[in-house]
Structures are given as structure tokens and as C-alpha cells.
mmCIF file as gemmi writes it, N, C-alpha and C atoms, coordinates in Angstrom:
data_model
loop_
_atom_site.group_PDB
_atom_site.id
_atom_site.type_symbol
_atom_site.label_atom_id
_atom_site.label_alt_id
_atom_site.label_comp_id
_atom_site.label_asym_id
_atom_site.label_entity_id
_atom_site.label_seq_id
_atom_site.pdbx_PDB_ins_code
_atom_site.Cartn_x
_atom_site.Cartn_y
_atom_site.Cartn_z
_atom_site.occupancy
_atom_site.B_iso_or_equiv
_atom_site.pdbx_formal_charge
_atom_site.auth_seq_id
_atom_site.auth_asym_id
_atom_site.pdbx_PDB_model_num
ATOM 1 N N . UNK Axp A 1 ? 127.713 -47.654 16.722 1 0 ? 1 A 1
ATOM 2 C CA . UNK Axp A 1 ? 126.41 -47.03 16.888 1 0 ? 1 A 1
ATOM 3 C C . UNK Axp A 1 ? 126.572 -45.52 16.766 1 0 ? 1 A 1
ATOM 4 N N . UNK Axp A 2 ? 125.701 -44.734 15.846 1 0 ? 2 A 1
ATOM 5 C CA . UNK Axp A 2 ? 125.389 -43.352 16.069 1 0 ? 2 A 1
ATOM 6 C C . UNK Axp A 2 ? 125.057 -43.123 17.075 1 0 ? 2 A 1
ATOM 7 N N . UNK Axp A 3 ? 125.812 -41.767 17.415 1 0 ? 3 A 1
ATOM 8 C CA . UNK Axp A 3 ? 124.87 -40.546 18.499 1 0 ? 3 A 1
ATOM 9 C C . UNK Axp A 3 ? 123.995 -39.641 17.776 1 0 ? 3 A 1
ATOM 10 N N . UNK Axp A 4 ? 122.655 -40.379 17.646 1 0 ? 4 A 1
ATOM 11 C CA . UNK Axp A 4 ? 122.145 -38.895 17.241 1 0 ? 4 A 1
ATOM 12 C C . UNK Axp A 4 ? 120.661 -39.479 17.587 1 0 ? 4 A 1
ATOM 13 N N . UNK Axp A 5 ? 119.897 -37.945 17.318 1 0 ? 5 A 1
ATOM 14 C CA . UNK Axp A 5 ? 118.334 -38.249 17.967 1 0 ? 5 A 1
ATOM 15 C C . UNK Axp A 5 ? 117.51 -38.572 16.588 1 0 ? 5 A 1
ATOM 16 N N . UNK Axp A 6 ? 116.66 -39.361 17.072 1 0 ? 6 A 1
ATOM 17 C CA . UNK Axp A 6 ? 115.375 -39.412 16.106 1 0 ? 6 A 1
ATOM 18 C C . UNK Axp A 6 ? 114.238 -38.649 16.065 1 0 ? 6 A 1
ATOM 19 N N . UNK Axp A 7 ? 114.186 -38.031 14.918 1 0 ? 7 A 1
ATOM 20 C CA . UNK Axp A 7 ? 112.815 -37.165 15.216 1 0 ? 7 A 1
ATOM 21 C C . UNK Axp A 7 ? 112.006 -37.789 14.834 1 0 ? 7 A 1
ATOM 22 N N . UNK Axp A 8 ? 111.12 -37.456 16.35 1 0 ? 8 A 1
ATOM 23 C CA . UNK Axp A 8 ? 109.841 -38.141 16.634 1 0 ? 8 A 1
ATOM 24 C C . UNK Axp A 8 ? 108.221 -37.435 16.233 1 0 ? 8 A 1
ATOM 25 N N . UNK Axp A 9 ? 108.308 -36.096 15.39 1 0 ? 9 A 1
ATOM 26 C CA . UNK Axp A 9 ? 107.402 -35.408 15.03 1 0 ? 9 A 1
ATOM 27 C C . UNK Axp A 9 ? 107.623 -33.948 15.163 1 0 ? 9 A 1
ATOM 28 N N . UNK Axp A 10 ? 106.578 -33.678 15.732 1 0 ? 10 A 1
ATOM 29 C CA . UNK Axp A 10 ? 106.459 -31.932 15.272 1 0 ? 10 A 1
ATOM 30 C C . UNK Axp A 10 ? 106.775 -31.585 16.739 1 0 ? 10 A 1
ATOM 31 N N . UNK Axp A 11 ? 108.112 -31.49 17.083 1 0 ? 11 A 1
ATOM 32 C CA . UNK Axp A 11 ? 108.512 -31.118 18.566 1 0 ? 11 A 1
ATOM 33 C C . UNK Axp A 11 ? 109.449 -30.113 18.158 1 0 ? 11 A 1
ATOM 34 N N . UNK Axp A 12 ? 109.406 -28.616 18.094 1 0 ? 12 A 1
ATOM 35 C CA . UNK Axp A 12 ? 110.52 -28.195 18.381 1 0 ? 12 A 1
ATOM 36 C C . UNK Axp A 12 ? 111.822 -27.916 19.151 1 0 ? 12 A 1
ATOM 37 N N . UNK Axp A 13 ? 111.037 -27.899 20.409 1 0 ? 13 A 1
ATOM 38 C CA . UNK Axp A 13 ? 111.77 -28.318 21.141 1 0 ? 13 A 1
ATOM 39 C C . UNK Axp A 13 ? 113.329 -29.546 21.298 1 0 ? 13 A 1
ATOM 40 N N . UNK Axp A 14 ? 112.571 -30.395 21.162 1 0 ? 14 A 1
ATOM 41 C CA . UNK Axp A 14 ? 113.29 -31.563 20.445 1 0 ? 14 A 1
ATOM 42 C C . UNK Axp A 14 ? 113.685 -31.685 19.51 1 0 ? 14 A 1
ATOM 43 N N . UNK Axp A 15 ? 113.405 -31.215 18.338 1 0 ? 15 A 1
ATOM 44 C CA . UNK Axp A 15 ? 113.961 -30.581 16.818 1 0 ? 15 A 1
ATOM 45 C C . UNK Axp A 15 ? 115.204 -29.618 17.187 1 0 ? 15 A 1
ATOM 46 N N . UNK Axp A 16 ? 115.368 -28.877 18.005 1 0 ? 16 A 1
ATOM 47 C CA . UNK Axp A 16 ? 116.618 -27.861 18.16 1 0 ? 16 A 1
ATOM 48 C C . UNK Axp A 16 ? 117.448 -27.897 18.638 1 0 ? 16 A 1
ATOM 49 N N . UNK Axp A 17 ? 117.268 -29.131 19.005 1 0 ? 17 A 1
ATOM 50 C CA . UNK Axp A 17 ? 118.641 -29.791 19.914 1 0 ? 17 A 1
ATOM 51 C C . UNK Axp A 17 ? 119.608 -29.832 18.856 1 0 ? 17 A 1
ATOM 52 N N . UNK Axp A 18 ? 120.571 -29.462 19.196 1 0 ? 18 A 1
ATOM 53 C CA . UNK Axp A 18 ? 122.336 -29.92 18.29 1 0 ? 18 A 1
ATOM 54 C C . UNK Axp A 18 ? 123.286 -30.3 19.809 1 0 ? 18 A 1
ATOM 55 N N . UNK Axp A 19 ? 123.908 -31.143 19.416 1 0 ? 19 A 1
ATOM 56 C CA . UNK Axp A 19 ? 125.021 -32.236 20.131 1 0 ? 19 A 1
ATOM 57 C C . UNK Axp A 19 ? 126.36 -31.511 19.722 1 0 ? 19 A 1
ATOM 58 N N . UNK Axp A 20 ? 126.882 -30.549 21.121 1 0 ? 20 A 1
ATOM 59 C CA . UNK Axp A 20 ? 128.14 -30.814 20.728 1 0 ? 20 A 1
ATOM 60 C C . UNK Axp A 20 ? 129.317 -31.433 21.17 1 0 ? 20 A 1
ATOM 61 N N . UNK Axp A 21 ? 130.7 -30.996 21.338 1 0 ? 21 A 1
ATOM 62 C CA . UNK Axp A 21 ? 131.162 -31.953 22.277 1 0 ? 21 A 1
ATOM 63 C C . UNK Axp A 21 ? 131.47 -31.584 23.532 1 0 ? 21 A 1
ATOM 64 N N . UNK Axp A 22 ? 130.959 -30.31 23.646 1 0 ? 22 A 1
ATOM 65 C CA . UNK Axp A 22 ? 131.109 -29.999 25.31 1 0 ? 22 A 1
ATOM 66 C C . UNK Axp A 22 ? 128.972 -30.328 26.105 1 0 ? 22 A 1
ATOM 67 N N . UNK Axp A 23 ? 129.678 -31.309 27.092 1 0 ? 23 A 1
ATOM 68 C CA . UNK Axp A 23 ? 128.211 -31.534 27.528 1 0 ? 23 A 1
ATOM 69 C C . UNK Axp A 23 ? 127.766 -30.737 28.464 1 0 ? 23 A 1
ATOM 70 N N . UNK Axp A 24 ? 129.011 -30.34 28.822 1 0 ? 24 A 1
ATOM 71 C CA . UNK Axp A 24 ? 128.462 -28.866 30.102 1 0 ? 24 A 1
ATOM 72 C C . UNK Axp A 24 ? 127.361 -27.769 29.603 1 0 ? 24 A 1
ATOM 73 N N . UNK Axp A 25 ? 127.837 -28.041 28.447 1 0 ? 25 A 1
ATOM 74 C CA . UNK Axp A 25 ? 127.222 -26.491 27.437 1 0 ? 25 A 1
ATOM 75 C C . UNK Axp A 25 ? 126.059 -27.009 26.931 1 0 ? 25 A 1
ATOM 76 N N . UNK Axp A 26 ? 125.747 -28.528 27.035 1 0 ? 26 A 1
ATOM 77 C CA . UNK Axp A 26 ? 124.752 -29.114 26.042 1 0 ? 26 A 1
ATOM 78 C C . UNK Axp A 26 ? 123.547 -29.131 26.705 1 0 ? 26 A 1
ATOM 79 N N . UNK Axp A 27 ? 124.062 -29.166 28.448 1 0 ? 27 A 1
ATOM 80 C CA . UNK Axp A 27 ? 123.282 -29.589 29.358 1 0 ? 27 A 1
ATOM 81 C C . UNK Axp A 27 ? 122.8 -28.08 29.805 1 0 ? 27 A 1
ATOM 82 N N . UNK Axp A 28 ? 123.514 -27.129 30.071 1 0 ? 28 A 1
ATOM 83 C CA . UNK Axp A 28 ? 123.27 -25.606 30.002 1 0 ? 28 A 1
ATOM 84 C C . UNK Axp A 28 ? 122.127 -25.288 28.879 1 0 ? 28 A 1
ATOM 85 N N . UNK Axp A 29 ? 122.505 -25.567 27.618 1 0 ? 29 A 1
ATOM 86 C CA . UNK Axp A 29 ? 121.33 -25.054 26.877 1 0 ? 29 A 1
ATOM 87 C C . UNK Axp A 29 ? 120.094 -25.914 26.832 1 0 ? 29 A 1
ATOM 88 N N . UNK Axp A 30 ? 119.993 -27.226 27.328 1 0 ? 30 A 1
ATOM 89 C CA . UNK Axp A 30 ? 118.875 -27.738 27.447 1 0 ? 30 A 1
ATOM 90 C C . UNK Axp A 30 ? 118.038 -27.117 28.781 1 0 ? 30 A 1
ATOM 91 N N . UNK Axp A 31 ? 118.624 -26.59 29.758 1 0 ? 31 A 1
ATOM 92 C CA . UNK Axp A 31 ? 118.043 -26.763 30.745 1 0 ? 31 A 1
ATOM 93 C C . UNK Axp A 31 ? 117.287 -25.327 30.133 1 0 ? 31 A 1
ATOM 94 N N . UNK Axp A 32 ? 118.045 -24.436 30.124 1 0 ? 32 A 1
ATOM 95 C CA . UNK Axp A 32 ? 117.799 -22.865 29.493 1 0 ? 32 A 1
ATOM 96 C C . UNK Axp A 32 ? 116.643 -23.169 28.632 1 0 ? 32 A 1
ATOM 97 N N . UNK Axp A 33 ? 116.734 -23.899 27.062 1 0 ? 33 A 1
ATOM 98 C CA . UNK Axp A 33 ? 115.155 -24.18 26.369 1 0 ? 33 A 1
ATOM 99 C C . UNK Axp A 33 ? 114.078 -24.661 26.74 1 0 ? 33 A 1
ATOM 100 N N . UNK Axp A 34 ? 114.426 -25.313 27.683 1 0 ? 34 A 1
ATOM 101 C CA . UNK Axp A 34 ? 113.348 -25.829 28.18 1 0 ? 34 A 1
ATOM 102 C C . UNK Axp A 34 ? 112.633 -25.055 29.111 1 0 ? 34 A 1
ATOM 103 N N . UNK Axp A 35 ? 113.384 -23.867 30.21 1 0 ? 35 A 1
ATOM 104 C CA . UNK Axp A 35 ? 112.302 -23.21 30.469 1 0 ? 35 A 1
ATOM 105 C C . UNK Axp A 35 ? 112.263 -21.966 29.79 1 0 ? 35 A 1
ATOM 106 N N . UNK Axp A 36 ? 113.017 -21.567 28.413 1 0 ? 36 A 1
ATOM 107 C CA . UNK Axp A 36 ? 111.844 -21.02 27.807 1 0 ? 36 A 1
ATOM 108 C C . UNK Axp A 36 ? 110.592 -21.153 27.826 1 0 ? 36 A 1
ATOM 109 N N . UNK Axp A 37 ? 111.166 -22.729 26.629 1 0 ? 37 A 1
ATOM 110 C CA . UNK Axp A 37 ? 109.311 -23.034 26.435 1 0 ? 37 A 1
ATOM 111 C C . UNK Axp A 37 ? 107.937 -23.155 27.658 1 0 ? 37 A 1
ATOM 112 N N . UNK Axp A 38 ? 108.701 -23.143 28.872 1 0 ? 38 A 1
ATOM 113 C CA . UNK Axp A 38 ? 107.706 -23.491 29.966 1 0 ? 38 A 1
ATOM 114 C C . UNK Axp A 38 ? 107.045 -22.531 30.207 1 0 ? 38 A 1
ATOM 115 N N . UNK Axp A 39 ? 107.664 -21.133 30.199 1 0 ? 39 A 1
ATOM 116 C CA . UNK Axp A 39 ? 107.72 -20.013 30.842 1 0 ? 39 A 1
ATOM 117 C C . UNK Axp A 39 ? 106.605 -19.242 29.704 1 0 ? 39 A 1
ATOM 118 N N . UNK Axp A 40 ? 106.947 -19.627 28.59 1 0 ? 40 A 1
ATOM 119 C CA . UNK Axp A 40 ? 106.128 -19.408 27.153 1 0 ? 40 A 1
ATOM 120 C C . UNK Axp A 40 ? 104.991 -19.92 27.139 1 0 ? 40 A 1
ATOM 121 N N . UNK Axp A 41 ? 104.969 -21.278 27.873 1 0 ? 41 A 1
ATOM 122 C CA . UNK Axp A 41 ? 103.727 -21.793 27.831 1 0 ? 41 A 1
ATOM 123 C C . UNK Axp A 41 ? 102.392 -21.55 28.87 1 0 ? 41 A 1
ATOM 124 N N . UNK Axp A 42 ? 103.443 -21.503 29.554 1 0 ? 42 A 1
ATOM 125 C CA . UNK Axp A 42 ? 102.308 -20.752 31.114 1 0 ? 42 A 1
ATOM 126 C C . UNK Axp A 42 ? 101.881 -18.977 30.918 1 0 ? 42 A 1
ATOM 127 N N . UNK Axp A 43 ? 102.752 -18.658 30.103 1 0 ? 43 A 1
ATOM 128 C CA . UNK Axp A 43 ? 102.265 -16.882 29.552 1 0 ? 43 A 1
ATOM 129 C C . UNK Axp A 43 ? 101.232 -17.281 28.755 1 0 ? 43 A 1
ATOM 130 N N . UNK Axp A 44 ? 101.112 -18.216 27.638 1 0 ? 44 A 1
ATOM 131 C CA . UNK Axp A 44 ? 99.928 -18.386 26.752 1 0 ? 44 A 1
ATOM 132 C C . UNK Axp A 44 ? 98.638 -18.541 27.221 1 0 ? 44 A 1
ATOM 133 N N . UNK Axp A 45 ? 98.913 -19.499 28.233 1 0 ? 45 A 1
ATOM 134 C CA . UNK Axp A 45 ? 97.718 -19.987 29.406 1 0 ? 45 A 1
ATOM 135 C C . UNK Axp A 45 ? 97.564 -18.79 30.081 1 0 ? 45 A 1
ATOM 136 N N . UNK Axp A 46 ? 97.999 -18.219 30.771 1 0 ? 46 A 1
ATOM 137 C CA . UNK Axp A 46 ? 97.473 -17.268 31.811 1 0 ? 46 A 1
ATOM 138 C C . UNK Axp A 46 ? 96.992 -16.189 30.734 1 0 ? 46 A 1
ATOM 139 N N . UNK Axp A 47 ? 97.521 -15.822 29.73 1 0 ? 47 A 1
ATOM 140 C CA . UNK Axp A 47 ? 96.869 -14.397 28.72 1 0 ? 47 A 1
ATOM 141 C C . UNK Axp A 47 ? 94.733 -14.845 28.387 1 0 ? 47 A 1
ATOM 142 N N . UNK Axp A 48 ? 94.914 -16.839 28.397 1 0 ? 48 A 1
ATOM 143 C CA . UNK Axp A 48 ? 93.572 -17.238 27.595 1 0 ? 48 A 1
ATOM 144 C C . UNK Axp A 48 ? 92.792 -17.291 29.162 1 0 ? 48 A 1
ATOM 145 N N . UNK Axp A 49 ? 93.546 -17.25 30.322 1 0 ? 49 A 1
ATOM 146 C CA . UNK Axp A 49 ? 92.445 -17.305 31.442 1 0 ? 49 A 1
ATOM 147 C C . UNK Axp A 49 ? 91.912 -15.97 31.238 1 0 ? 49 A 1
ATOM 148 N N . UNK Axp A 50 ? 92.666 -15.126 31.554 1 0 ? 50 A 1
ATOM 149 C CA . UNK Axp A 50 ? 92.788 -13.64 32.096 1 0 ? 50 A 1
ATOM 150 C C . UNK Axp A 50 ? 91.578 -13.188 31.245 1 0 ? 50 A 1
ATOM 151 N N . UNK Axp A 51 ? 91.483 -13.472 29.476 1 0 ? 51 A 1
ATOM 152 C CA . UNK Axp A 51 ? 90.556 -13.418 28.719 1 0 ? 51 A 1
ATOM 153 C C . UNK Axp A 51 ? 89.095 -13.97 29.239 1 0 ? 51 A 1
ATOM 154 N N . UNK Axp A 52 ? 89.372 -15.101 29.265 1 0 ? 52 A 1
ATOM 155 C CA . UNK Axp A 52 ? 87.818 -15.676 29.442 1 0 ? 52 A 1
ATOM 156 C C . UNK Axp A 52 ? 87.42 -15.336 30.931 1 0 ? 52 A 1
ATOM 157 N N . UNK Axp A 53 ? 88.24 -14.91 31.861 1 0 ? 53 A 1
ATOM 158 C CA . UNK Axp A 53 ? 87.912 -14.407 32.757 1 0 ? 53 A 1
ATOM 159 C C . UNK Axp A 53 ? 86.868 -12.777 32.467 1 0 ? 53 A 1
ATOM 160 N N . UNK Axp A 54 ? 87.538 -12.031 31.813 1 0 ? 54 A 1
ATOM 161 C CA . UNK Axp A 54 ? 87.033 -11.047 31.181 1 0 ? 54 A 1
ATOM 162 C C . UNK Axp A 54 ? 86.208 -11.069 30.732 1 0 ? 54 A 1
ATOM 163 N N . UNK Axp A 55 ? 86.034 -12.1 29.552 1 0 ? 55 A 1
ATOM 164 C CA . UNK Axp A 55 ? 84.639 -12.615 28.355 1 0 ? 55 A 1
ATOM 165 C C . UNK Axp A 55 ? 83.749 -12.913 29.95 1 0 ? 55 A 1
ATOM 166 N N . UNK Axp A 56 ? 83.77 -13.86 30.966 1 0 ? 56 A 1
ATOM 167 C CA . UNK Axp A 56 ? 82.981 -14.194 31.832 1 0 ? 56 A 1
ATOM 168 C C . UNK Axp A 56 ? 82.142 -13.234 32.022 1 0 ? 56 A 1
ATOM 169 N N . UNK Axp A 57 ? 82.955 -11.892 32.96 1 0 ? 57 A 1
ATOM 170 C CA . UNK Axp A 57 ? 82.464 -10.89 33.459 1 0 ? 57 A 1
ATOM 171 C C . UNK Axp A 57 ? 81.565 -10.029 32.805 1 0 ? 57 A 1
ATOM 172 N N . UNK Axp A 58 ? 82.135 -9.874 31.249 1 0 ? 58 A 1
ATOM 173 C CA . UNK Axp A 58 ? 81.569 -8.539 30.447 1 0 ? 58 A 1
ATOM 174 C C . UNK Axp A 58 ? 80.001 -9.102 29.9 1 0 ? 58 A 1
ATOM 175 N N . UNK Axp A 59 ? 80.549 -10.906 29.395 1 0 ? 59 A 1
ATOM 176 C CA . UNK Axp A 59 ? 79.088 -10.942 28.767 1 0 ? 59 A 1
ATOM 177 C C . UNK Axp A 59 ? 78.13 -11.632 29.888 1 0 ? 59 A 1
ATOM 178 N N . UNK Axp A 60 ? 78.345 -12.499 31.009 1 0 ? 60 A 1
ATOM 179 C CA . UNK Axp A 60 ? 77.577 -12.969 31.637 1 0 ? 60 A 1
ATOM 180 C C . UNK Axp A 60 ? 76.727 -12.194 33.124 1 0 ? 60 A 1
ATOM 181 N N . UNK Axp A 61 ? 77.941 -11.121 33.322 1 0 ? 61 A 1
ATOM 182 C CA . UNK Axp A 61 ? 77.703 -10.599 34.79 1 0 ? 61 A 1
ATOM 183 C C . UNK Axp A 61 ? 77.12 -9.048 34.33 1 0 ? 61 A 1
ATOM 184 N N . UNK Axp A 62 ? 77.962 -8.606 33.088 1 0 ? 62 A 1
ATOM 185 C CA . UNK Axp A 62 ? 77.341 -7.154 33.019 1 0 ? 62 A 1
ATOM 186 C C . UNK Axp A 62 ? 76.04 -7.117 32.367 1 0 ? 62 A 1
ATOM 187 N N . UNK Axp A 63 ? 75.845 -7.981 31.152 1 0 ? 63 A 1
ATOM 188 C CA . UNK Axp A 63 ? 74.451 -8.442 30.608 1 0 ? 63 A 1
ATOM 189 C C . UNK Axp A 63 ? 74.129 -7.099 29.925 1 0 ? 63 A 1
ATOM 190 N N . UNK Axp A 64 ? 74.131 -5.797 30.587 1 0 ? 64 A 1
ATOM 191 C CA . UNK Axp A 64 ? 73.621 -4.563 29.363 1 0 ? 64 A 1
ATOM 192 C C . UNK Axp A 64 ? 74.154 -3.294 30.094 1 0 ? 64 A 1
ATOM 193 N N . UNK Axp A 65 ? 73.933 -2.421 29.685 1 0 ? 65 A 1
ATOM 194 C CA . UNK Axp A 65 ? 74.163 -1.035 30.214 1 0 ? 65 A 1
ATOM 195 C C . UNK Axp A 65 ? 73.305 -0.833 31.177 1 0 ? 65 A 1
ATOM 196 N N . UNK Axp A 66 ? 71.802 -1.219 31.838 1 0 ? 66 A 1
ATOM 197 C CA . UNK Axp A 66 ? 71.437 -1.24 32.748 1 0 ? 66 A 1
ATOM 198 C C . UNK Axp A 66 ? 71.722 -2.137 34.219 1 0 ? 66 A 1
ATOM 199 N N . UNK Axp A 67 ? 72.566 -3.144 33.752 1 0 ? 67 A 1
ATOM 200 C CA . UNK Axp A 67 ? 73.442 -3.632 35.028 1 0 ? 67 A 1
ATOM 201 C C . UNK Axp A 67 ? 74.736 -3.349 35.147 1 0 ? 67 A 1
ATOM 202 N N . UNK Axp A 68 ? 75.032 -2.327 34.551 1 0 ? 68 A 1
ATOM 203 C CA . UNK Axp A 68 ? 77.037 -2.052 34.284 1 0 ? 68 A 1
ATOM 204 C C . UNK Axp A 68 ? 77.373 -1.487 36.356 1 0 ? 68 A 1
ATOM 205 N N . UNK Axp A 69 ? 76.09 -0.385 36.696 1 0 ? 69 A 1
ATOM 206 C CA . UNK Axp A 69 ? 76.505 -0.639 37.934 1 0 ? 69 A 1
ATOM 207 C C . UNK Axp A 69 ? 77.07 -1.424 38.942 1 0 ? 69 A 1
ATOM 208 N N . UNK Axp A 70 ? 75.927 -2.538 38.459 1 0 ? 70 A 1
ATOM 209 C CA . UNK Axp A 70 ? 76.157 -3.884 39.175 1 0 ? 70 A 1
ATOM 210 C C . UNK Axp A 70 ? 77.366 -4.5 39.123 1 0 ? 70 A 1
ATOM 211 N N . UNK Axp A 71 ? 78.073 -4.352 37.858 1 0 ? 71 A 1
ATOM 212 C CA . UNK Axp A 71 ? 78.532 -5.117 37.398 1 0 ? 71 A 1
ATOM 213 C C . UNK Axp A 71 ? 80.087 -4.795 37.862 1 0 ? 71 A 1
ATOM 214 N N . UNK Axp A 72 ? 80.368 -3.326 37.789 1 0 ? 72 A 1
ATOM 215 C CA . UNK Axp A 72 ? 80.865 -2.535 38.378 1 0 ? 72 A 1
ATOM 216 C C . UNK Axp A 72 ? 81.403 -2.651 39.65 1 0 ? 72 A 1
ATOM 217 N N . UNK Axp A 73 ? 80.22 -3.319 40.062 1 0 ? 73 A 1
ATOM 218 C CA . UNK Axp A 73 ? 80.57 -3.603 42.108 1 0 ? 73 A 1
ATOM 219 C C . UNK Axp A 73 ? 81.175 -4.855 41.997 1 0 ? 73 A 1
ATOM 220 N N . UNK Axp A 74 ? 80.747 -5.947 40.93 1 0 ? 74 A 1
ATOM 221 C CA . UNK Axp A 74 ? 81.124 -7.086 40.818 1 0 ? 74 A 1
ATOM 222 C C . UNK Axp A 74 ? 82.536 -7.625 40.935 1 0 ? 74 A 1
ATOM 223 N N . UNK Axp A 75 ? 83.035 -6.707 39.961 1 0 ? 75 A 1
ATOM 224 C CA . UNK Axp A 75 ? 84.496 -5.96 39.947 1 0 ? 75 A 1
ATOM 225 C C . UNK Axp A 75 ? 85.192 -5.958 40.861 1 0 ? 75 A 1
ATOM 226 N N . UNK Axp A 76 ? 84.908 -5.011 41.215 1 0 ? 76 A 1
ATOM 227 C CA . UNK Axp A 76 ? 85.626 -4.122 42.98 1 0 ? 76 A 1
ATOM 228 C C . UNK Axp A 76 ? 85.807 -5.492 43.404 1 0 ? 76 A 1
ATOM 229 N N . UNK Axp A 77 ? 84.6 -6.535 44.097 1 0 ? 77 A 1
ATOM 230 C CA . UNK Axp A 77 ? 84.328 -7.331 44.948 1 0 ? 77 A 1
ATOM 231 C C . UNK Axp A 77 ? 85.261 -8.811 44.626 1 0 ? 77 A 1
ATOM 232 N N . UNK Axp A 78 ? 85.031 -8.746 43.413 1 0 ? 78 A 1
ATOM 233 C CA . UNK Axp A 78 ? 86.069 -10.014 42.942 1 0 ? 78 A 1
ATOM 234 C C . UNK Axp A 78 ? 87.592 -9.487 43.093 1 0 ? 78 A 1
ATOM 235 N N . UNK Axp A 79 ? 88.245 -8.704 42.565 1 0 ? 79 A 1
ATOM 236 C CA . UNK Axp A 79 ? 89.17 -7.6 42.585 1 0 ? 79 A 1
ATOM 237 C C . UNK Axp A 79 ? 89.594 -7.632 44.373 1 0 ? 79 A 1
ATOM 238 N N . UNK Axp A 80 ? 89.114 -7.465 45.044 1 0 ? 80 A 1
ATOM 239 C CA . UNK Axp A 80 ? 89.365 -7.432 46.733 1 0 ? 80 A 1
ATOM 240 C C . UNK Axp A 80 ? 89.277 -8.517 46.875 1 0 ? 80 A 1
ATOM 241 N N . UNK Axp A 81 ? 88.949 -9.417 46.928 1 0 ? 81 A 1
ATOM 242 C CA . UNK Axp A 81 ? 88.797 -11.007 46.943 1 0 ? 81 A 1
ATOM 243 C C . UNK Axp A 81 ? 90.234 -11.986 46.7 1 0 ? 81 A 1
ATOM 244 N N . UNK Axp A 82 ? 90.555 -11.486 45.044 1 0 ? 82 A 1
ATOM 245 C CA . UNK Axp A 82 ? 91.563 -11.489 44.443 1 0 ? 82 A 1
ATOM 246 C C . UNK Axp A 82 ? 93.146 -11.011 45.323 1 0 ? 82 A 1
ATOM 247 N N . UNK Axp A 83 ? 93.246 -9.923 45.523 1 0 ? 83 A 1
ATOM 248 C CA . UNK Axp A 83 ? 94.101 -9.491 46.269 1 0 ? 83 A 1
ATOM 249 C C . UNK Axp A 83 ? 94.443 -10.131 47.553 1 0 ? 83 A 1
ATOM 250 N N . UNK Axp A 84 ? 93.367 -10.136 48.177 1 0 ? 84 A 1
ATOM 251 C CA . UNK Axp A 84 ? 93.702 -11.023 49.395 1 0 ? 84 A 1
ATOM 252 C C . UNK Axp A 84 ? 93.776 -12.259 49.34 1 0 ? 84 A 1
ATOM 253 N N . UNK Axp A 85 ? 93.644 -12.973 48.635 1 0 ? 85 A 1
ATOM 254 C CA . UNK Axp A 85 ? 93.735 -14.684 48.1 1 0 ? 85 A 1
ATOM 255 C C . UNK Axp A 85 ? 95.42 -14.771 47.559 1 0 ? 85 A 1
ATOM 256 N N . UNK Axp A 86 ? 95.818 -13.583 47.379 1 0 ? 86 A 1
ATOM 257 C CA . UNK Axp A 86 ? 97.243 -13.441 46.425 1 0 ? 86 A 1
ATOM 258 C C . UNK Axp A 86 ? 98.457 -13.687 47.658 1 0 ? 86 A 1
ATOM 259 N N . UNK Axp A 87 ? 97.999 -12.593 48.247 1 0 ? 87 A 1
ATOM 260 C CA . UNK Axp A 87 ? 98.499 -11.837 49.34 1 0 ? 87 A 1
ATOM 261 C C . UNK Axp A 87 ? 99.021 -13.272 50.689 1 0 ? 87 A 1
ATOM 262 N N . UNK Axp A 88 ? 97.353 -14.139 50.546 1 0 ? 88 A 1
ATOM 263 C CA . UNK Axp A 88 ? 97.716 -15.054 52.104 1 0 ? 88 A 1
ATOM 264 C C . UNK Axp A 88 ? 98.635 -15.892 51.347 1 0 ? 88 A 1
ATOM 265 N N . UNK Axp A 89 ? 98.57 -16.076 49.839 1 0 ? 89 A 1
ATOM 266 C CA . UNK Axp A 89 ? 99.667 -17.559 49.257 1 0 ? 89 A 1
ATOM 267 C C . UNK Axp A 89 ? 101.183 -17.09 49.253 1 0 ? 89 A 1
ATOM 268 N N . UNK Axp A 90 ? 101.333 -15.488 49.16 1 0 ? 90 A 1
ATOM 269 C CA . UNK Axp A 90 ? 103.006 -15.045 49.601 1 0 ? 90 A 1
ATOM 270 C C . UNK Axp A 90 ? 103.045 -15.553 51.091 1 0 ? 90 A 1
């Protein structure tokens, strides 16, 4: 029987695997790619919250230059909210 993997599609992850004959090292770099990609993947996610968090605020809460005050306080208030919600989960 072969040792080798089947590729199962469009996984890079799984595509970049190479087998060598030290498994210490095999098992080292799997653990290492893998939280690349995790660490990569949760940066992608948090950049598209952080956005639509933003898109939320600018187009739904500020609405025009005559509520930017408002909108302004909205800020601050979420912003202090934020901090202390951060703060009790340390």
C-alpha cells in the first residue's frame, strides 16, 4: 500500500502537505499551518465585521450631515460600552 494523500479538491491547506520521513517535523509543520490558516481566517472575519459595523453606523445611524451630531454621540456611547464589555471578559 502507498503512503500518500488524495486530493480531495480545492483545499490548500491539504494540498501543501509533503510527507517526510521525520514525523516530528511533519507534525510541527502541520500544527504551525494550520494555525496560520486559522489565525488568517479569523483576521478576514473580524476586518468584514469591523466594516459592516462601520457601513451600520455611517449609513443607518448618521443618515445626513444634519444628524452627524447625533451620530457622533452614538459613537462615544457604543465606544464606552465597547470598552467596558472588553475589559469585564479580561
Amino acid at each position: 500500500m502507498e503512503n500518500k494523500l488524495e486530493k480531495i479538491g480545492q483545499n490548500s491547506f491539504m494540498d501543501n502537505f509533503v510527507k517526510t520521513d521525520d514525523i516530528l517535523k511533519d507534525m510541527c509543520g502541520i500544527i504551525e499551518s494550520s494555525q496560520k490558516a486559522a489565525y488568517q481566517a479569523v483576521n478576514t472575519l473580524l476586518v468584514q465585521r469591523n466594516w459592516l459595523i462601520g457601513y451600520r453606523i455611517a449609513e443607518e445611524e448618521l443618515g445626513g450631515d444634519e444628524r452627524s451630531e447625533y451620530g457622533l454621540e452614538v459613537i462615544k456611547k457604543i465606544s464606552k460600552r465597547t470598552d467596558s464589555a472588553i475589559w469585564k471578559r479580561i
